[in-house]
N, C-alpha and C positions, 0 to 999 in steps of 0.2 A: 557666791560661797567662798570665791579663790581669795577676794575682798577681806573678809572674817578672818581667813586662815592667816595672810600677812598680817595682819592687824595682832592677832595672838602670838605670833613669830614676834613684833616688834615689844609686845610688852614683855615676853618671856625671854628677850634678849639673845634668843638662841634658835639658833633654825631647824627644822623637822627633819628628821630624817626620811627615808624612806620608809620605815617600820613606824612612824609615827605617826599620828594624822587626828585630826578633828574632828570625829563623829558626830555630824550635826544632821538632824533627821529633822523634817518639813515641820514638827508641831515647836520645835523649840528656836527655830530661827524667826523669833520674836522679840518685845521689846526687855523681855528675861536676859537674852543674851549681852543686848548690849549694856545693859545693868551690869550684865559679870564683866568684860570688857573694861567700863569703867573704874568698876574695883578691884580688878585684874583678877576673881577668883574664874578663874579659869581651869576645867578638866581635859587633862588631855588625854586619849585613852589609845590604843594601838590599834596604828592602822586598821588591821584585818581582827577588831574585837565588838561584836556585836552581844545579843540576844544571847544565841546560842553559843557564844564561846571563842577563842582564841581558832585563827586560821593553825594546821599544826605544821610543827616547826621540821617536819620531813618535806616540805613544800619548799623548794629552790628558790635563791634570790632574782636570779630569771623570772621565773614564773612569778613570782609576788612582782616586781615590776611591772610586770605582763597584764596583771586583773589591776595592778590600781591606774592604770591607767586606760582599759578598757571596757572595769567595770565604776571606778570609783570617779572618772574621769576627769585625772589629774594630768595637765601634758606631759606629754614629753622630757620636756627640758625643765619643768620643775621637778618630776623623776628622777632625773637625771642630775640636778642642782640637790635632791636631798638623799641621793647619792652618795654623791661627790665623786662624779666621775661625768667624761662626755656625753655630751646629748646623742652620740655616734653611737655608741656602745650602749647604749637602751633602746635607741632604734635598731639595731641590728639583733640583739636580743628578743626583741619583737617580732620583729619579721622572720628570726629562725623558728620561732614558737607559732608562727602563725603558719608555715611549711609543714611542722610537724603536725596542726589539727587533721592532717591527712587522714593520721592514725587512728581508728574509730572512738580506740582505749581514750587516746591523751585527749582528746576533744571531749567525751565523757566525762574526763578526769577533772577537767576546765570548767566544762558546765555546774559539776554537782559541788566545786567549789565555790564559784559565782552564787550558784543559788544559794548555797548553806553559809557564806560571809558576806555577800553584798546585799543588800537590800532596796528594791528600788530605783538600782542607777542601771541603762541601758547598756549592753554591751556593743561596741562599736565595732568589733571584728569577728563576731560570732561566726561559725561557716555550719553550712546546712546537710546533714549529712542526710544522706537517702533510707539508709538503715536503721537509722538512731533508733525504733520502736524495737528491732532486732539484739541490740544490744544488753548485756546484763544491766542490772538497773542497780545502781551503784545504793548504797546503805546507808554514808558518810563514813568518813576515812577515819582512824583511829587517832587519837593526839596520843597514846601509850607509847614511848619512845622505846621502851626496851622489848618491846614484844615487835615492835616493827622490825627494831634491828635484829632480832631471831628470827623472824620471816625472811626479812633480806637474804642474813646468810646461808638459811639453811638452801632457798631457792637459786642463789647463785654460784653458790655451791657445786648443785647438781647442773648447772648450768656449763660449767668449768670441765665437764665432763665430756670427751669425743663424742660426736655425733649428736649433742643433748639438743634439744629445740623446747622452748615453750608454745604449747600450740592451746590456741583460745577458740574455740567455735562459738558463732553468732546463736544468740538467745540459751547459752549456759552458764550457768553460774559457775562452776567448778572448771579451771583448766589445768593440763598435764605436763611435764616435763618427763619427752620420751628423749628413748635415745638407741641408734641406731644398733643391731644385733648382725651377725655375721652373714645371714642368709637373708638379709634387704629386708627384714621384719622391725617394728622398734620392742622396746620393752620401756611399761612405763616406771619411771622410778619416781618421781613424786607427784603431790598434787596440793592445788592454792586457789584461792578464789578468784576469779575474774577481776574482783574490786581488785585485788592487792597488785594484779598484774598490771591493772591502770596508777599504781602506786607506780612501781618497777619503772613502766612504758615512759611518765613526767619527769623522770628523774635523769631519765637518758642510760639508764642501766642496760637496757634491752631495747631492742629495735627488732621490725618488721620489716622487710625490703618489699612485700608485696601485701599490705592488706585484703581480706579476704572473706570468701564463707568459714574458711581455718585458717588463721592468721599464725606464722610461726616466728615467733621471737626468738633471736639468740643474743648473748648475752655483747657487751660492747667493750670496747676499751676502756671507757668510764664506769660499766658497773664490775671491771675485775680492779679498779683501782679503787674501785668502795668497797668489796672484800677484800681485799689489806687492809684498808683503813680499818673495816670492824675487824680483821684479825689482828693487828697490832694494838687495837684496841684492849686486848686480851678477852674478847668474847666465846673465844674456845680453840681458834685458831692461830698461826703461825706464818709469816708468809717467809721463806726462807729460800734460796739459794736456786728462785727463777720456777718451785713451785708451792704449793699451798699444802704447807704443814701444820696440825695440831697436835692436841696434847691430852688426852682422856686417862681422869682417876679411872686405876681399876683394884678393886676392891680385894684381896685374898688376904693369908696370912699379913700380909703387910701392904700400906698405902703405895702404889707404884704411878708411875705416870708413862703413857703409852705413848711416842712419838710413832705421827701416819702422816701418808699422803693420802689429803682430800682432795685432791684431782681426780685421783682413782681409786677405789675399794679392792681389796684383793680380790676378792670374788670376779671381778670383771679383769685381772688382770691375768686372772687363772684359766677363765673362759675362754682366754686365744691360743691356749695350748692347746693340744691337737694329742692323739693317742699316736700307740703305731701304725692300725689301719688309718691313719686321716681323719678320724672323728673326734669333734670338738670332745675335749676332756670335761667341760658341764655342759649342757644341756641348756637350750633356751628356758625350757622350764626350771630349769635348776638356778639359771641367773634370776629369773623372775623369781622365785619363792624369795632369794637370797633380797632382792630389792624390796619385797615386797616388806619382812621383814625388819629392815633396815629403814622403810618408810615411818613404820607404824612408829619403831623407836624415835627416830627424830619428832616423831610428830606428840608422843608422849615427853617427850625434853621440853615442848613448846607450852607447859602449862604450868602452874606456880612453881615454885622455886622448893619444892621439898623432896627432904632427903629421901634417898633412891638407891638401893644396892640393890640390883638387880640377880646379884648373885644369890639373894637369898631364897629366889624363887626357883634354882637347880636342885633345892635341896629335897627331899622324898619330905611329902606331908606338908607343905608349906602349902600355906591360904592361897588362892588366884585373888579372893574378893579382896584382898589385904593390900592390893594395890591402888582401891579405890580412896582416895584418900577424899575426907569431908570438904576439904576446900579447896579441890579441886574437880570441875565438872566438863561435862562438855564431850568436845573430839580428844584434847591429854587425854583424860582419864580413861576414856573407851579406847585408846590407842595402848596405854600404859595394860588394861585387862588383856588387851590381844599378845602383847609381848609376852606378859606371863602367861599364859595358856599354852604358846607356842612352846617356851623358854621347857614347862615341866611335861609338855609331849614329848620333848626328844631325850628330855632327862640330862643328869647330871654330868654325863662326858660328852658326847655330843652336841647340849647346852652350851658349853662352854665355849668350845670352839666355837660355833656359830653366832653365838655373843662376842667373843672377841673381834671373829674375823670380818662379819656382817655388821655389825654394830658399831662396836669399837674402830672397829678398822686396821685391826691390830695386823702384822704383816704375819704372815705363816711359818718363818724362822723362827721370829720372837714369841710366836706361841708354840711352838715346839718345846722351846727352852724352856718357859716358865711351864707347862704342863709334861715337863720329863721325858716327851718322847725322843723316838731316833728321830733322825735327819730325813726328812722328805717323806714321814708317814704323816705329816698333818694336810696333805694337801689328800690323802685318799680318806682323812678320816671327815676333811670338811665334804667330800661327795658323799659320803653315807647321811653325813645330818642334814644336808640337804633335798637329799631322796629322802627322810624320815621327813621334812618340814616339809614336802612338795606334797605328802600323804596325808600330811597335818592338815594343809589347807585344803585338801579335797575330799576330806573325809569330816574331819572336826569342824570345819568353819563352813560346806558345804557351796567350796566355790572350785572350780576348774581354773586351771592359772593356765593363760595364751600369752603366748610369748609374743 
């Protein structure tokens, strides 16, 4: 087959890259081909381009050198020659990625790519995991670039967060990003599919130091340098001055733009303040409604791209269903109903607050000012709408929130 592929190299005068390759399957490497050969009409088609579609381009050039030569099984050093770079540096590349199939995720992640772009060709470094029946059962990975990269951020994000872990349990589908509370308890603040964490896992964003029955991922050096990237990207964020600032429209009398830190939510930075007796000034319950809220929101941002004033749901009389928008379905839109139900329970002054501060992430100065209060009455006014929202969810929605 390697035969054929130089033989094509020499009439197209140009040599293959690693992303390019000669998809030749067993019925057509007959006397059809070398017919084309002879009149040079030659198809060249990408590498990783099958049946079902384009290998997707959130897949590392690591890891594509990785499967085309373990599953496509191209050597080495022509890897490496269609490169253009040493045959050192794609063995090493190799053998890092074969240390990492430790990881239950990234060895899944490996598999269900193998199976869903190779066809056929045996893999030669496969590793046998004892659990694999245990694991979520992957879907196929999304080629949507912009929805990925809003998964990313939102998930590393919270990741960026003290004490944050992503933690994956063996045969579930759905994992959590907790994060540590003052009295050894966690509170969870977001949640993402298993698959996507085997996204994360390949990419080297996050890592596992001990795989497990609960495997907990924290985020790496390399995935807080891919949140810059998408924040400089101008995806919503900012990365400024050693931390992670954005920039959120907020909607009133006039268009304004909110500068925050997304390292931290005010709410959690309120929560280590202490009263006079020594008692935390919110309440584990109170951080939890506050995150829980603040989940739903991002998770409502995560669906089509349409316009959104959220402010219009503080108002007395305004529709809930009016958030469900036609062409938008799914977990947004049931995430986008919960916001507004929450938003017109606490009503139009303590809505606000709680949207800016939970949401927004707006700092409790800067909403002081823009909502005319005095100086240091927005931090008691955000505990009352949080005791209204901690009532909201255990009354209205019919769940008990554990800290």
């Amino acid at each position: 087959m390697f035969r054929i592929v130089y033989q094509i190299e020499t009439i197209l005068n140009v040599p293959l890259t690693v992303n390019e390759y000669v998809t030749i399957s067993d019925e057509v490497v007959d006397n059809s081909l070398d017919n084309s050969l002879i009149t040079g009409s030659v198809h060249v088609t990408n590498i990783y381009s099958n049946a079902q579609g384009s290998i997707p381009a959130w897949v590392p050039e690591p890891v594509q050198r990785y499967l085309t030569h373990t599953q496509a099984g191209l050597p080495i050093r022509e890897v490496a020659r269609r490169a253009g770079c040493h045959a050192s540096t794609v063995l090493r590349q190799i053998r890092k990625i074969e240390v990492r199939r430790d990881d239950p995720l990234v060895d899944r992640a490996l598999h269900s790519l193998s199976s869903s772009y190779f066809h056929g060709t045996p893999s030669f470094c496969a590793k046998e995991t004892s659990n694999m029946s245990e694991l979520p059962k992957t879907k196929g990975f999304s080629n949507d670039a912009a929805s990925m990269d809003q998964q990313t951020l939102r998930i590393l994000r919270r990741l960026c967060e003290a004490g944050s872990v992503l933690a994956v349990a063996e045969g579930m589908d759905t994992a959590v990003v907790v994060r540590e509370n003052q009295s050894g308890g966690t509170n969870k603040t977001a949640s993402v599919s298993a698959e996507f964490v085997a996204v994360l896992a390949l990419n080297a964003w996050v890592e596992c130091a001990n795989p497990g029955r609960i495997s907990r991922y924290k985020i790496t050096a390399t995935g807080r340098a891919k949140l810059a990237e998408l924040s400089e990207a101008g995806m919503t964020h900012q990365l400024e001055q050693g931390g992670n600032y954005g920039e959120k429209v907020i909607e009133d009398n006039r268009s304004r733009r909110v500068r925050y830190n997304t390292a931290e939510s005010p709410v959690a930075a309120l929560a280590r303040r202490k009263d006079r007796d020594g008692t935390p000034f919110l309440s584990e319950a109170l951080v939890t409604a506050a995150e829980r809220l603040r989940e739903d929101f991002e998770l409502a941002q995560m669906g089509p791209r349409v316009a959104q004033n959220w402010d219009n749901f503080l108002t007395a009389g305004s529709d809930v269903n009016s958030t469900s928008s036609s062409s938008a379905g799914g977990a947004p839109s049931a995430a986008r109903e919960r916001v507004a139900k929450a938003l017109r329970y606490l009503g139009s002054g303590l809505g606000d607050v709680a949207l800016r501060c939970c949401c927004y992430l707006e700092g409790l100065e800067s909403a002081e000012k823009r909502m005319g209060w005095s100086a240091r009455s927005g931090k008691i006014v955000l505990r009352i709408a949080l005791l209204r929202l901690q009532q909201f969810y255990e009354t209205e929605m019919g769940d008990v929130l554990i800290g």
